[in-house]
Steps between C-alpha positions, in 0.01 A plus 500: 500500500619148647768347236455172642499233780701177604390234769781277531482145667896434554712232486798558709383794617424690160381495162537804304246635218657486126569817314538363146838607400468588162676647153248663297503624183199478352652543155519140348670623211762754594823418603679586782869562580576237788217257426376216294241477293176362659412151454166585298621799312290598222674650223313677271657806400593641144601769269342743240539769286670848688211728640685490871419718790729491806402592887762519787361586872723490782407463840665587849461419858244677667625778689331612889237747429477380108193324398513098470412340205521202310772549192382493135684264261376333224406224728270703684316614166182441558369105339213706370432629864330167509604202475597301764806328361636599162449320211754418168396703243564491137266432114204272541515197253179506353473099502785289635604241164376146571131545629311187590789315565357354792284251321694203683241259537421441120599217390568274804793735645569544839287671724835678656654547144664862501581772200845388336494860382537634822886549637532364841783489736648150510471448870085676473303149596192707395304411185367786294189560228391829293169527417316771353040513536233590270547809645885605446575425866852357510569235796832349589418173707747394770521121601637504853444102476891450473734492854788733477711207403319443187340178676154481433236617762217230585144782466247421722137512332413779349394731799642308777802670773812349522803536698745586263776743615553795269817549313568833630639844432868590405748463667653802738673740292872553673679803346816598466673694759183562683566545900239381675599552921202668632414543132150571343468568146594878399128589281624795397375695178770333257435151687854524612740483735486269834591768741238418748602271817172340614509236773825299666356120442489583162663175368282304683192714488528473115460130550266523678285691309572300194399156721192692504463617196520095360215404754311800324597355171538160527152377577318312206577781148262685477278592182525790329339718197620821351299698249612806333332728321663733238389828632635749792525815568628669140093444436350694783308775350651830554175624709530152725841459588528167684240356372616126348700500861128547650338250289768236576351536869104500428535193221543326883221647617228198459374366205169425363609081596632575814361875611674442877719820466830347666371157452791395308778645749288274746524213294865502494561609822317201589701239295825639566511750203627851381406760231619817378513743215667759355483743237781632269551756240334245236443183670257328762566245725273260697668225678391237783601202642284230701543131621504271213155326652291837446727637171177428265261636717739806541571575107116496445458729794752727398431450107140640599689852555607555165170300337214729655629740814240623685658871561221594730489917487456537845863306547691769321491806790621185778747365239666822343584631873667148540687500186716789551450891652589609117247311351182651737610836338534424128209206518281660724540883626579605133267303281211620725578880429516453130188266529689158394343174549771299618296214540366480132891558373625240702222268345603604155908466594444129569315468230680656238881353657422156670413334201646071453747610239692742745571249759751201541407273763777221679356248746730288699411205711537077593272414210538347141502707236185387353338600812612807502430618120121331565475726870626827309278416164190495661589694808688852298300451151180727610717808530399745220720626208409780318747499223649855511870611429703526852635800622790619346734778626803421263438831326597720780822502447564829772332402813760706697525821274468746850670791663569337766743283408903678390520583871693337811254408809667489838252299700441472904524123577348337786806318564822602546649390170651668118410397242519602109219376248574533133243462273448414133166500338526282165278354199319177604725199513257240466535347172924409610412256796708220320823770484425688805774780472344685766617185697872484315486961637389414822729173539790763489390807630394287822873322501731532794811336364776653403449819231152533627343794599447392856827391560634848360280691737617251742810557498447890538261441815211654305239226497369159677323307219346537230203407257439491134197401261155481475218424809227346276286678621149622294693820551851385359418278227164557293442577120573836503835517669731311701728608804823438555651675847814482672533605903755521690514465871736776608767565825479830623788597281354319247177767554727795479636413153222375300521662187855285507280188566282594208779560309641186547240289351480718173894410440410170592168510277714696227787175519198220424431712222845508346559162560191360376308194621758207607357128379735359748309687811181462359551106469613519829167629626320262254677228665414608852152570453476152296640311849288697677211378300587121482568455862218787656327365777089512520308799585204566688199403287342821540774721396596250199179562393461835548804565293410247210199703479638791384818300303177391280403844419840592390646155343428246206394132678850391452700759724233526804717321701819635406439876319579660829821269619696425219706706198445328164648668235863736486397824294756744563317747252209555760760524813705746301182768388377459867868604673450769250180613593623517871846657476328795219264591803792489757522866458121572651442482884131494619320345789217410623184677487381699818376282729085439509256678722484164723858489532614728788876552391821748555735591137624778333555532157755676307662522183770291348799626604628675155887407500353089557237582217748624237754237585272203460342669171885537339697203413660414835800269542505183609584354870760223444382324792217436406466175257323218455533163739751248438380121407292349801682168658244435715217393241438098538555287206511171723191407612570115556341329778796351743501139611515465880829410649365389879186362640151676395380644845143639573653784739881666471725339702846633629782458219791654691553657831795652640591746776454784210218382329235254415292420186148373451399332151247322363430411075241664348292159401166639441494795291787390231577875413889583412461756810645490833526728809778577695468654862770586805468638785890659633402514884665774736467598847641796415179656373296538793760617725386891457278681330814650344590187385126422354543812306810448352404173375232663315727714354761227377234306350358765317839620380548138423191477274600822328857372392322240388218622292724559168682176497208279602255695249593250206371250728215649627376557156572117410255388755748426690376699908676586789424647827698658758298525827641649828377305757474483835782255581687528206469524125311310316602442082196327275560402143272360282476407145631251193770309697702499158676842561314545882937431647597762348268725643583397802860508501448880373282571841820279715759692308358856589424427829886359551591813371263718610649880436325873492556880435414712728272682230318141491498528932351813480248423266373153651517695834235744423299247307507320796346855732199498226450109575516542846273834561258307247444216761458732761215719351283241405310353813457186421887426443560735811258266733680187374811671600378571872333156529785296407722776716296380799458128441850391350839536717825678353296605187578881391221744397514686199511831721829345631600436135442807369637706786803306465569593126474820536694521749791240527539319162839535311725378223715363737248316709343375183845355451574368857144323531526325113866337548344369861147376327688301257803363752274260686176333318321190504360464139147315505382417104213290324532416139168344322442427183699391170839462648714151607603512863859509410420817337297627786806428695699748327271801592615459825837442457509822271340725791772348777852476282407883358393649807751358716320530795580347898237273616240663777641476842133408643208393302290805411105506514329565264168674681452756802340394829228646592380644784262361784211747536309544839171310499371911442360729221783682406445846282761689296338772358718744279423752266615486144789679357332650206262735609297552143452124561089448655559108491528328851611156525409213776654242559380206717758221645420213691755300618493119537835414553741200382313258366511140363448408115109342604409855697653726252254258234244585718554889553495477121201321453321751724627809283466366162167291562190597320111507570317231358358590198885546346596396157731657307730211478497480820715853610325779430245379753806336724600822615137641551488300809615790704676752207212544324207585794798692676499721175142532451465565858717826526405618130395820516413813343558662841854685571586320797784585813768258489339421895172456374644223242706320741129449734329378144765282463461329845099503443557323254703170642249526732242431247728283319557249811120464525518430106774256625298340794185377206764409257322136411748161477360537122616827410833468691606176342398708161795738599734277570451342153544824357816578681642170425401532145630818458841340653474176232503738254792427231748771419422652130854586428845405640543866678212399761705195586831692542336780715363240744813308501705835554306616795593167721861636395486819552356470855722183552211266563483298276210300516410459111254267540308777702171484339516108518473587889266773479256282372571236732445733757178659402359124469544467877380794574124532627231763545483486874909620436429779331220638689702414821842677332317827415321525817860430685619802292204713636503506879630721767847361401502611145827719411374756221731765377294768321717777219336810389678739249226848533438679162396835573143612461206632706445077583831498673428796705713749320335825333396517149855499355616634120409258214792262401613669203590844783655282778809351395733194692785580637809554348700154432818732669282478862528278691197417602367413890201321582222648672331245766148546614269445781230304418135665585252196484708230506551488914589204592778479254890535641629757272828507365690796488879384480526190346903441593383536846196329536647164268805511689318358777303217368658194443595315176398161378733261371554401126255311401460283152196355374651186439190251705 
């Protein structure tokens, strides 16, 4: 299989693809040890009577020779073996209080006038209206009319487009302690810990990548619908199983209005839209979005599906294949031997369970109110409601009464990572959303201050991070039980001892229940989650929606809004019986059950071990270290807006400069928010003097972060988000948050980095992390290409082979030592500060970093970027094979170089990548980047499994096509792209962080040119068609310099003999060292292949530094 593809057009001689660098945890509501809670948590989990069951599964790295598989945690429970993102679960309220409020217009009101009933955040500019039909549909009505500063927003007629930018998603979520050199997000089973190093422009690669993420986003908002349907999986029959998954895909099968079977993905694809669906354990979801121009035409489209769906029987062999490979046994294979009509029992499903009274429907979108309540009257009234009871599963009150549980699981990972997953099944929590003590557990299992249970295991070298609480999912949270799970990412000592682990958070379980619930932490919480909800920042109308959806189903009119984010009432009562029902089943271990038939995975099960069993059943003593967290100075109570104290500027301008340091600011004027950001930059040539060097770095900063991750937890949990990122020329510190307590976060970061200390148990155990992180990159073929790419194109950069040969080999204590007293002896400190902060108190961020440091001025200026290479006017070919040889993937990588560039070329090499065809809309980006993205995609799709040769010739067919394309490109459709681009570049920021990150990037790369896009788009205004055609044609002659990458997966398609499936073939060991393996290409003749890249860069010649400056 080919992973993927990049043609780059370079400025300066390269342009690098983006690998989003990432921190997953798919959980919103658990907690984890070392991070912050997510800006759109939803909290909704609760307590019940005791009727507990308790699973624990460990899993270990896979071993040569051992089959690979993924790990099973609670996590990885199946969402119904359906749905495609899980749902909050929890009682359905049977009709929200308040119905028909939305009768606004009566008596002369305003067409806009919203619910008073309905909670809002303060700083929400949208205007909201409950309605309920003849028909027991329930509809939450959005008005998007409002700008995010509560200013009003001038609609256009009813119908027409407008240009309106969209307020955006949320902001980037910076964690605490979270390393990100080379870093990728670690998606392991507990969602855990960042161990894996991804690429070395990370900083600016994540900027990147958000820049274009807010293009994405930040065209006119788009209009949205949700509907859910109270019904999922618990109601398959038992002779069908998957069925209401099934029917969720044939409902969009045509209807008797529209039969076109994928007219309505057309129709949005068309205007710029997006649907999905997903099934859950007892919910439904449909959700869309859609320019505002075609939102009416959409809603009746997509209205039609749940109204009168044509469910054509010939559509059900083609669309139960498609579904899933489970479903064509248990839908099709199976009902045919026992001579079941699927057909006729999908008919009767929908009608019996997608009846009006089930669903809740939320429409968002630029309109009045009035307009919507008329467009979802007499658009959603015709769906049918047959008046019977809803499912109800409360009464099975033992859904996991099974053998298989009382046992301990040792489970094969893919990758090479511990972890421990302990699992409590408990009564459904539903009916405590406004106590939450679920929440209060999982807010202090999840801690990593000091008593914690992460800091305990920290201390003894046994674990990385950790996670408490429940993952919302259908599977987590539903009327029959509720969740909660605790996993532990382990060291390899940790792995070794993990019946200590577990035994650690039963003390710790068995203190909260001593103790009792604490009203001073749980105001604390309250308190945080309450800031959190006054000051949140606007979501993406598509996911607001989708989640209101299901808040409907689950909360009266008043808490839609806030039953998932806020705690509203302190009973200790429920906390208490729930700690009770948790620590009284401390004494069972289960796991998971086996894995299913589709699942191809490596465990072994065995028993308890019986000296852990009897311990945990007795009455066992107490750890004293182990208590709850001490009273959290970090929360903001200050939240005053700061007069300015210098000149209002548009850009940041240059505060203070010295020989040590220098410090951009500018007031945050536009988005009035008590936040601010603070980021430096502490420059060293020290870095990139060897790869030794590089590595030790890597290991100081994570060291670093670790010391840090119990003192600067309190913080992290008060909003308050730091980032520690090893870059390439030095290390890079990012805080973010209320500016109220935000110093003394920062001053914490200063102060351990001043005096920056270790153990050489904490050496050895950041050391080996660091092996994992390393081999990780290596394996993987599309990090490994980047790797060789960047090898060849950028001088004095180290590969990771380099990297990791070094530490294993030649990385010490003492060299640790040696190379951290030199890094911080000679700095020049770079900063920005932005937001709600004076410039005398900006001032004292620097003058905190240089009088605690104490650090000599640089002797010489240091860049801040590589130079790159001059390539041959040649096809150069490195062709390598990858390192893990269970791996079939191949990667290709195409480079074109262009060389330094000015400001108007570099607008019009962007112009030519991100252009579209002429029949774009979708706000203007999606079909910007179809121009050559899109055909290039569609041109090398295939079902085919392709050499990594073969690709690289479809990929220069295809700019062959593409410059004819180019050469009919009419004056009309080209002037339509540059209005797109420069639309997409007018486009206002939706939230202070999109400022900052642009800002920060003219720092970070010492440019600063902040009025960049102002230039852009004075550039692209000059530019003409003739110039393009005449740039890309330039690019394509005889004198083109093309450097082609190809990491080989092995398979029959690469030449190699039928080898073992994955699951047989294992990677290396991470204690190789592993060598590349170069090959001859054996199509691709005219190519000059690469076989030593030291010796063949070391004679091409370099190119200068080079800024993009005009």
């Amino acid at each position: 299989m080919l992973r993927g593809f990049a043609a780059a057009l370079a400025r300066a001689g390269l342009v690098a693809e983006r690998l989003r660098p990432g921190r997953a945890h798919g959980c919103r509501r658990c907690h984890r040890a070392g991070e912050g809670i997510p800006p759109t948590t939803r909290r909704r989990v609760t307590s019940g009577p005791p009727s507990c069951r308790l699973l624990l599964a460990v899993s270990v790295a896979a071993m040569p020779g051992r089959t690979k598989a993924s790990p099973v945690s609670s996590q990885d429970q199946p969402q119904d073996l359906e749905g495609s993102r899980g749902a909050k679960a929890g009682a359905v309220q049977e009709e929200p209080p308040g119905e028909g409020g939305g009768d606004a217009s009566a008596g002369g009101c305003s067409p806009n006038l919203g619910d008073a009933e309905i909670v809002k955040s303060p700083s929400d500019p949208k205007q909201y209206r409950f309605i309920k039909l003849q028909n027991g549909l329930c509809a939450l009505l959005i008005s998007d009319l409002n700008n995010p500063d509560g200013s009003p927003y001038a609609p256009s007629s009813e119908g027409e487009d407008d240009d309106d930018s969209e307020e955006g998603t949320d902001e980037d979520d910076d964690s605490g302690a979270e390393i990100e050199d080379d870093q990728e997000g670690y998606d392991d089973e507990c969602g855990g810990y960042d161990e894996d190093l991804d690429d070395p422009d990370s900083e600016l690669e994540e900027l990147a990548d958000k820049d274009e993420t807010r293009k994405r986003n930040s065209t006119e908002k788009q209009s949205a619908a949700a509907l859910c349907i109270g019904v999922g999986s618990f109601s398959d029959p038992e002779d069908l199983p998957g069925l209401a998954h099934f029917l969720e895909h044939m409902v969009f099968m045509g209807s008797s209005k529209y039969p076109d079977e994928n007219g309505f993905d057309a129709f949005l694809k068309k205007h710029g839209g997006s649907d999905n669906a997903s099934t859950d354990c007892e919910r439904t979801v449909f959700q869309f979005d859609v320019q505002r121009k075609y939102f009416k035409e959409a809603l009746d489209r997509w209205a039609q599906f749940f109204i009168h769906p044509l469910m054509i029987r010939d559509a059900i062999d083609r669309e139960v294949e498609a579904v899933d490979s489970g479903n064509a046994d248990t839908l099709k294979h199976e009902p045919k031997q026992k001579n079941i009509d699927t057909y006729t029992r999908l008919r009767e499903f929908w009608q019996r369970y997608y009846s009006a009274h089930y669903m809740t429907l939320v429409v968002q979108s630029k309109e009045t109110l009035d307009t919507l309540e008329k467009w979802v009257t007499e658009i959603f009234s015709e769906i049918p409601n047959n008046d019977l009871p809803r499912p109800e599963f409360s009464h099975l009150t033992e859904p996991f009464d099974t053998p298989d549980f009382h046992k301990v699981y040792r489970v094969v990972p893919i990758r090479k990572t511990h972890s421990l997953n302990i699992t409590w099944a408990l009564p459904p929590q539903e009916q405590y959303y406004r106590v939450k003590p679920l929440h209060y557990i999982s807010w202090l299992v999840g801690h990593e201050g000091k008593g914690s249970v992460l800091s305990y295991l920290r201390k003894k070298f046994w674990a990385l991070a950790l996670y408490g609480g429940n993952g919302e999912t259908g599977f987590e949270q539903n009327t029959t039980y509720s969740v909660f799970s605790i996993c532990v990412t382990l060291t390899d000592e940790g792995y070794k001892h993990f019946y200590e682990v577990a035994h650690v958070v039963f003390q710790y379980l068995k203190m909260l229940q001593k103790t009792g619930p604490d009203q001073r932490i749980w105001e604390e919480i309250q308190k945080i989650e309450a800031n959190e909800f006054h000051y949140q920042e606007q979501t993406d109308p598509v996911e607001y929606v989708e989640s209101l959806c299901e808040n409907m189903q689950l909360f009266p009119k008043e808490d839609i809004l806030t039953g998932d984010q806020l705690l509203f009432e302190y009973k200790p009562e429920i906390s208490r019986s729930l700690q009770l029902d948790i620590i009284l089943l401390g004494a069972v271990l289960s796991s998971l059950p086996t894995c299913s038939s589709l699942i191809l995975c490596s465990f072994m099960c065995t028993d308890v071990d019986k000296n852990w069993s009897n311990m945990w059943a007795s009455d066992f003593p107490f750890n004293v270290d182990l208590h709850l967290p001490e009273e959290n100075k970090y929360i903001a109570t200050d939240f005053a807006l700061k007069p300015p104290d210098c000149p209002q500027t548009e850009y940041p301008v240059n505060i203070m400069s010295t020989q040590q340091g220098s410090l951009w600011y500018k007031k945050d004027d536009k988005f009035k928010i008590p936040k601010a950001y603070i980021r430096f930059h502490l420059i060293s040539p020290l870095i990139q003097q060897s790869a030794e060097n590089v590595v030790l770095f890597d290991t100081f900063v994570n060291i670093l972060a670790h010391n840090l991750a119990e003192p600067a937890y309190e913080a992290d949990v008060a909003q308050l988000e730091y980032k520690l990122v090893a870059g390439e020329h030095g290390l890079i510190i990012r805080v973010k948050g209320f500016n109220h307590k935000l110093p003394l976060l920062f001053q914490l970061l200063i102060d351990h980095l001043a005096d920056f200390s270790f153990t050489p148990e904490v050496f050895e155990m950041i050391t080996e992390q660091l092996k994992k992180t390393y081999f990780n990159i290596l394996i993987k073929p599309e990090t490994l290409a980047k790797d060789i790419r960047l090898l060849i194109l950028e001088h004095g950069r180290w590969s990771m082979t380099d990297k990791y040969e070094t530490l294993m080999k030649s990385v010490s204590i003492d060299s640790l030592l040696i190379f951290v007293k030199a890094f911080k002896s000679q700095l020049f400190a770079e900063g920005l500060v932005q937001g709600n902060f004076t410039s005398s108190e900006s001032k004292e961020f620097l003058n905190y970093v240089v009088g605690k440091l104490q650090f000599l001025p640089l002797v010489h200026p240091c860049p801040v970027q590589f130079r790159v290479m001059d390539l041959p006017s040649a096809h150069l070919l490195c062709k390598v094979k990858t390192l893990n040889k269970g791996d079939a993937n191949s990667e290709v990588t195409v480079y074109y170089q262009s060389g330094p560039k000015s400001l108007r070329e570099y607008s019009l090499m962007e112009l030519l990548v991100v252009s579209s065809d002429c029949s774009f809309k979708r706000e203007d980006f999606e079909a910007v980047r179809m121009y050559m993205e899109e055909p290039c995609f569609d041109f090398l799709r295939t079902k085919q499994t392709l050499g990594s040769e073969l690709v690289d010739k479809k990929i220069e067919e295809f700019l062959l096509c593409f410059e004819e394309k180019l050469k009919g490109l009419t004056e009309e459709a080209y002037n339509t792209q540059v209005t797109a681009l420069i639309k997409l570049k007018e486009c206002e920021d939706s939230h202070l962080g999109e400022e900052v990150d642009r800002n920060w990037t003219e720092v970070v790369t010492q440019q600063y040119l902040f009025d960049r896009l102002v230039r852009e788009i004075e550039a692209l205004k000059s530019l003409s068609r003739l110039e393009l055609i005449d740039w890309f044609h330039a690019h394509r002659n005889k004198e083109r310099k093309v450097l082609s990458v190809h990491v080989v997966g092995y398979g029959k398609h690469e030449g190699d003999e039928e080898t073992a499936a994955a699951s047989n073939v294992h990677s290396p060991s991470s204690n190789e060292i592993p060598q590349l393996r170069f090959l001859t290409p054996t199509s691709l003749i005219h190519t000059t292949c690469i076989k030593d890249i030291k010796v063949y860069t070391s004679s091409l010649n370099v190119l200068p530094y080079h800024k993009i400056l005009k």
